[in-house]
Phi, psi and omega in degrees: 000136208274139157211169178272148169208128207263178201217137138205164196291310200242144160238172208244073177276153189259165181077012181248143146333109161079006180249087156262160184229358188092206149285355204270344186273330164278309177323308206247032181266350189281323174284003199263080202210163199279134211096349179286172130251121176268105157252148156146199199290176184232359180114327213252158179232125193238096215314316200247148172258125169235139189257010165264112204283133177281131179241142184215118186249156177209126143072042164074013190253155156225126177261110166250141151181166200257144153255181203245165165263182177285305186280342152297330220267320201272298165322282186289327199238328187271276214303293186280302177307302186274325180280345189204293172322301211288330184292327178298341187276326201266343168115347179285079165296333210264012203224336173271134190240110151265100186245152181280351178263042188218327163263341171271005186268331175268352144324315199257052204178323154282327149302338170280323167316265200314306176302313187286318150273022152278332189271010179217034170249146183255154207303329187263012192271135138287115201264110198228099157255134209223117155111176183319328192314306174308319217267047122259000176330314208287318180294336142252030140283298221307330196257022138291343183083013141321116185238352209255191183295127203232097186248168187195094169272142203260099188303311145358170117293210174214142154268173167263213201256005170289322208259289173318335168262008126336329181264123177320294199279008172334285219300306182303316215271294200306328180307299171299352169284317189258028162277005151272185173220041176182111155266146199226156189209142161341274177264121181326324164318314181307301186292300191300307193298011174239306145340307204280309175315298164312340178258343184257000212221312216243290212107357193284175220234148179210160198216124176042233165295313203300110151229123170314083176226122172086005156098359186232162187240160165258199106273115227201101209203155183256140163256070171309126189294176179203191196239146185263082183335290208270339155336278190287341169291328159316319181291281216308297194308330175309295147000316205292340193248035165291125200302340185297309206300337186310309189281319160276013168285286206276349145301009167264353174054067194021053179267171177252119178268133208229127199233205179137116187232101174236139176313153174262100206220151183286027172248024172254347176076015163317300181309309188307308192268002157285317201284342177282322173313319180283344188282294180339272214292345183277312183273346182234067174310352201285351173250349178301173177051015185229023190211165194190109170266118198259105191221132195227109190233065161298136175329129139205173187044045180288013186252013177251123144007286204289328158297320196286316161299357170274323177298324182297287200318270212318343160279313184332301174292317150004267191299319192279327175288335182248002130334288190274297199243014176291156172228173180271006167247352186230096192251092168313302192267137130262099193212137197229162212245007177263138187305109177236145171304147192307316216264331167269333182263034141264331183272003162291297202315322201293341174258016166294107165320272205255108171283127174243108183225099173227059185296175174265355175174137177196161177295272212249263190107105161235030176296320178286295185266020169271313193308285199299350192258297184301315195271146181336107184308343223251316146208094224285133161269195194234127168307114160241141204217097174306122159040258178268012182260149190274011152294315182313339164287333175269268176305079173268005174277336180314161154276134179251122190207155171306111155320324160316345208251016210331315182314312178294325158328298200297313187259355164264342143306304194294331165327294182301338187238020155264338202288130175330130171297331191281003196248289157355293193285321170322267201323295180303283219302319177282335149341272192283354131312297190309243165042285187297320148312293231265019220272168214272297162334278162322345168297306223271326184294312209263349180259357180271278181340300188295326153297314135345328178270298171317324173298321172321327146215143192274342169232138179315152165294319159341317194232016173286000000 
């Protein structure tokens, strides 16, 4: 029996310690049903490299995975994917570090992937692989004697080819996305700027989604990931008599809570939007003391430079907003670097006036649509949305704002917490129809299906 077999750099096994996947475990849950298979790192830094994936079932899932060594972990995870992929996706040139023993250690660590579920993949699985980590993966399964349906979604953004060829081995990557044969992308944007890479870099022929290379054709098209909606509207409500949320409700003394939860990363747009609370509070006093900003930011990659200097600054600003605008009853910023459970910051978001989700740059962001899935219908609070996060094509009732910007940050705060409730609920209704729809389920239907097919045929009739 044909079954899915998901790919990712982490698997989410349960009940192990410290095995997160992220959001990618929610995204995908609706597939995680008997018979599926989860492949892929375990997390563990090992002395020795083994390419026989440890199994583990829970609930009719089989969790395979391998571990990495220290020097693979640095290489292929520290150096390349992070180091130089993710600031280039993101739009950070002056922030990506290429080095060539960095890249071939995430060659070989894709190799290993491939080699190691090759030795438990059956003639008939579909293979659904996800993210920058991967993509050379799919071209060596493919030289593993993989022959079945071979997919790859990019969580990420994508640049364009202006921009991508900056990266020495650009040429090498993009050649390796379209040894799939269904690249899946946030956004349309997305999807055409890896198209446009492919016809500029390779030369290949592109035709609508279709693209030509090497003599076999792909697809290449966008699926905006989503939130299992009502799921996450249950938790908030569930969430209110939760004791933290409780405590942090009656420490607002009836103040406007103003929120924001991100990993702590420089593609978040942190600094701006420290710096716009203050921008707030300089050009509209009518707000001190009635507002209270809330930023729930956990640590990662701290073994990268450039995080660690992010951390410094964000204490730094801190110290300088509530420096300047602390009262002795009264603190405006609140932010904190710990890690809270999905089900307490849905019942945070619901009592938040403002979700501030302004990354400089992102694939989806679904923190922005966990706000709008939390909040009351009866009084809704208000979205502010940068730009440039690939929510932003969809939520368009949101304040949309440059990120870049505090001021504009700033004045779409003093909006939000002015704006009339029946213009608060309009906005919030088309919000969360969109939301509702656009759902973590409908991702998973429409990027399986499309795979399906594009194997059905390998060249469009257009272009046959």
């Amino acid at each position: 029996m044909a079954r899915i077999v998901i790919v990712s750099n982490r698997v989410p096994i349960p009940k192990a310690r410290g095995a997160s996947a992220g959001g990618l475990a929610v995204a995908l849950r609706d597939l995680l049903t008997p018979g599926t298979m989860w492949f892929g790192w375990s997390g563990r830094l090992a002395s020795e490299p083994s390419l026989e994936p440890a199994i583990v079932e829970a609930r009719g899932v089989t969790y395979a995975t391998i571990d990495l060594t220290s020097d693979d972990y640095k290489g292929y995870y520290v150096g390349f994917a992070n180091g130089a992929l993710w600031p280039l996706l993101h739009f950070r040139l002056g922030l990506m570090h290429f080095r060539r023993e960095d890249y071939e250690g995430y060659l070989s660590v894709n190799r290993s992937f491939a080699v190691s579920l090759g030795t438990v993949l059956q003639p008939d699985d579909t293979v659904w692989t996800h993210d920058y980590h991967l993509i050379p993966f799919g071209r060596m399964l493919r030289e593993q004697g993989f022959h079945g349906p071979l997919g790859f979604f990019l969580h990420i953004p994508f640049a364009p080819p202006s921009m991508m060829e900056a990266l020495p081995v650009a040429r090498e990557l993009i050649a390796d996305l379209c040894a799939f044969d269904l690249v899946g992308f946030q956004t349309e944007e997305h999807a055409r700027d890896f198209r446009d890479c492919a016809a500029r870099l390779l030369g290949a022929t592109v035709q609508g989604e279709w693209v030509r290379f090497n003599g076999r054709s792909m697809r290449a098209f966008a699926d905006p990931i989503g939130i299992d909606a009502e799921a996450f509207r249950q938790d908030a409500e569930r969430a209110a008599s939760d004791k933290m949320v409780l405590r942090v409700a009656g420490s607002l003394s009836g103040r406007a809570l103003a929120i924001g939860v991100d990993r702590m990363d420089y593609s978040k747009g942190l600094p701006q939007r420290f710096e716009a609370l203050a921008r707030l509070l300089e050009k509209h006093p009518e707000h001190r003391r009635k507002v209270h900003f809330l930023q729930i930011c956990p640590r990662s990659r701290e073994e990268v430079d450039e995080y660690r200097k992010l951390r410094a600054e964000l204490d730094r600003l801190t110290g300088r907003v509530n420096g300047r605008f602390s009262e002795f009853d009264w603190t405006p910023l609140r932010y904190s670097t710990r890690a809270a459970p999905r089900s307490q910051l849905a019942g945070l978001y619901r009592i938040g006036r403002i979700g501030v989700v302004t990354p400089l740059r992102d694939g989806m962001n679904l923190v922005a649509k966990e706000f709008v899935a939390a909040q009351p219908e009866d009084d809704p609070g208000v979205l502010i949305l940068s730009k440039f996060a690939g929510a932003a094509n969809e939520l368009t009732e949101a304040l949309i704002v440059n990120p870049f910007d505090p001021d504009a940050i700033a004045d779409a705060m003093h909006i939000a917490l002015t704006m009339p409730a029946p213009e608060r609920k309009e906005r919030h209704a088309a919000l969360a129809e969109k939301v509702f729809r656009t759902t973590a389920a409908a991702y998973c239907q429409r990027f399986t299906e499309a795979l399906g097919q594009v194997k059905a045929q390998s060249v469009p009739r257009a272009a046959a």
